[in-house]
C-alpha positions as CSV (number, residue, x, y, z in Angstrom):
1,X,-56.4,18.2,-3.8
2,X,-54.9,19.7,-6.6
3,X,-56.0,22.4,-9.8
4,X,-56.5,20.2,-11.9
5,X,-56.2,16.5,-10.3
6,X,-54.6,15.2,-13.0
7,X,-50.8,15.0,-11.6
8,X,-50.0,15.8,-7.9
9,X,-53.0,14.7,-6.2
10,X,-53.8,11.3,-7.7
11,X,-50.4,10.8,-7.2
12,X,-51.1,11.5,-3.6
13,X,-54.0,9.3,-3.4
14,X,-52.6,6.5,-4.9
15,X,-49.6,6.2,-2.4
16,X,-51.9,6.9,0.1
17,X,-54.1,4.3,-0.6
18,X,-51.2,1.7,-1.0
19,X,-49.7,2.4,2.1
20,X,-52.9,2.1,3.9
21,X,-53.6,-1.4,2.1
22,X,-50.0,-2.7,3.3
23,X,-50.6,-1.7,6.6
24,X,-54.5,-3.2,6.7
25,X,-56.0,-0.2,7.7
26,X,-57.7,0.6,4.5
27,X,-61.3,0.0,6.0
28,X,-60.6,3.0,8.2
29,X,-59.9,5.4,5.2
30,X,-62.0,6.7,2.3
31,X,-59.2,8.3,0.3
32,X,-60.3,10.1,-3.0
33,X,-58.5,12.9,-4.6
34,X,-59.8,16.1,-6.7
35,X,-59.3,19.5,-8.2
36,X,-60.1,22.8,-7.4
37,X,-60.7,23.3,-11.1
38,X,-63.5,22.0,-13.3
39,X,-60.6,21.9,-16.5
40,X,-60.0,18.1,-16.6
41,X,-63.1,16.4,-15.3
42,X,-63.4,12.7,-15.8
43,X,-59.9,12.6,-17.3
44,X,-57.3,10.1,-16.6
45,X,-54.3,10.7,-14.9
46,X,-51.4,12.4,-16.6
47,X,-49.6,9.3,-18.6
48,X,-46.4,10.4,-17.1
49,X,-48.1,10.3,-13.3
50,X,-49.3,7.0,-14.3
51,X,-45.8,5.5,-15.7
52,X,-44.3,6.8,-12.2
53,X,-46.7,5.3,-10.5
54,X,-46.6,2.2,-12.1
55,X,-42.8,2.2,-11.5
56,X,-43.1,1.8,-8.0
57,X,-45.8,-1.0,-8.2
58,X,-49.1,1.3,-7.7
59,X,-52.2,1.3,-10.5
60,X,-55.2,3.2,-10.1
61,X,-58.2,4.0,-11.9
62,X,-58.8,7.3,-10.7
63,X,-60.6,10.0,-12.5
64,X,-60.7,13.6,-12.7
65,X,-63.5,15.1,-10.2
66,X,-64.0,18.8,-8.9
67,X,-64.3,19.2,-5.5
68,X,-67.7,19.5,-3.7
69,X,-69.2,21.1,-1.1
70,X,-70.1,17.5,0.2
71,X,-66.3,16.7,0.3
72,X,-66.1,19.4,3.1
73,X,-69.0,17.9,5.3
74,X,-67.6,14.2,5.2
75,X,-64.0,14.2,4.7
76,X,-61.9,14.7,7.8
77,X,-58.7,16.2,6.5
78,X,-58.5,17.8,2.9
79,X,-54.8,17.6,2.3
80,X,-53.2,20.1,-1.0
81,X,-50.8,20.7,-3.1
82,X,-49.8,24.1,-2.3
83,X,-50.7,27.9,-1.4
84,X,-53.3,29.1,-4.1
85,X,-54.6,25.6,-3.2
86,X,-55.0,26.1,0.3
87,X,-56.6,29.5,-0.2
88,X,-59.2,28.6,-2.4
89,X,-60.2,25.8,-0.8
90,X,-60.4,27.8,2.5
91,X,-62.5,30.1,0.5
92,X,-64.8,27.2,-0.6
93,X,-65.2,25.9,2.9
94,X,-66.2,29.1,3.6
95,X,-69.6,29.2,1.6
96,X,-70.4,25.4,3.3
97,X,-72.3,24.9,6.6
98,X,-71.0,22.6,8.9
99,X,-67.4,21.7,7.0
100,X,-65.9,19.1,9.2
101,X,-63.2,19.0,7.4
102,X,-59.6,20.2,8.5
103,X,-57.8,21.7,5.2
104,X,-53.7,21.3,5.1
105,X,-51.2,21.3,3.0
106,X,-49.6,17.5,2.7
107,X,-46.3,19.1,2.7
108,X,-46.8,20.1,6.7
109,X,-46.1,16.6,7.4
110,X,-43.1,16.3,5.2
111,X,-39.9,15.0,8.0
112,X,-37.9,16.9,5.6
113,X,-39.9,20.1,5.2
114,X,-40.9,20.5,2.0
115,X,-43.5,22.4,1.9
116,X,-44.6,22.6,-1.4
117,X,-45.4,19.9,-3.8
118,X,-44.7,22.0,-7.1
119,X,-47.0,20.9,-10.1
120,X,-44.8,18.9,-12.3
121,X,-47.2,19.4,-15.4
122,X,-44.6,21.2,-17.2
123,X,-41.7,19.9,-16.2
124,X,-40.1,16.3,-17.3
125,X,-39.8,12.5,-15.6
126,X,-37.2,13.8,-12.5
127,X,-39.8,16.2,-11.5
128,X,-43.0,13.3,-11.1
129,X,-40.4,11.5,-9.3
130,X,-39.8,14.1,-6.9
131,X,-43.8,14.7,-6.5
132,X,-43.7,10.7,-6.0
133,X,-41.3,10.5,-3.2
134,X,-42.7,14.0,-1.4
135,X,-46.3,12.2,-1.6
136,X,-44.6,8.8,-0.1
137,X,-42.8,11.0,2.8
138,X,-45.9,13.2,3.3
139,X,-48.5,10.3,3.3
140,X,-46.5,8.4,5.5
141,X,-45.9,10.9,8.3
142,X,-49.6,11.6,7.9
143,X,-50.5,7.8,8.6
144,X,-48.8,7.8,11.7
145,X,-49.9,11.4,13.3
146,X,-53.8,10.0,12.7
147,X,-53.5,7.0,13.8
């Protein structure tokens, strides 16, 4: 989950659901992605997330989508971006009964400790690359800890 869904988190998905597809276990995940935000509902991903994406072999269709409060009650893990991320989405999970889900950042599971996937909105090609290959590392390590 990102603010706006548009770059970091479909991103995120994406690899996410490719690696899960190469290793046939996609019938064990439901991986979606969305924003804290309400700013770019039903939008398409960020041309520049798509055209890194589509570098590395991956296409998706996603949309823009705010988070619900139904996302808390049926997803196990809600993964973000970074801090302000984390703390509003605590804050949502907060107002909903019976959240099941366990809010992270992706970054914990990062082998080389990057924390932080920074929003590369305003920055240039380099910086989507480096959102790609966190997500790749982070989605990975993920995979195998919840196995």
């Amino acid at each position: 989950v990102s603010l706006g869904n548009i770059c970091r988190s479909p991103i995120a998905e994406a690899v996410f659901r490719k690696l899960v597809t190469d290793e046939k276990v996609e019938n064990k995940w439901m991986t979606d992605s969305a924003a804290v935000s309400d700013w770019n509902v039903g939008r398409s991903p960020d041309a520049r997330a798509l055209s890194c994406l589509r570098n590395h072999g991956i296409e998706t269709a996603h949309k823009a989508r705010q988070v619900t409060k139904e996302d808390f009650q049926t997803f196990d893990y809600i993964l973000c971006m970074d801090e302000s991320n984390l703390r509003d989405l605590k804050r949502k999970s907060n107002q909903v009964k019976d959240c099941k889900a366990k809010i992270e950042l992706l970054g914990t599971y990062d082998p080389q400790k990057q924390l932080i996937i920074e929003d590369p909105y305003y920055g240039n090609e380099k910086d989507f690359e480096t959102v790609y290959e966190q997500c790749v590392r982070c989605c990975k390590a993920f995979l195998e800890k919840s196995h």
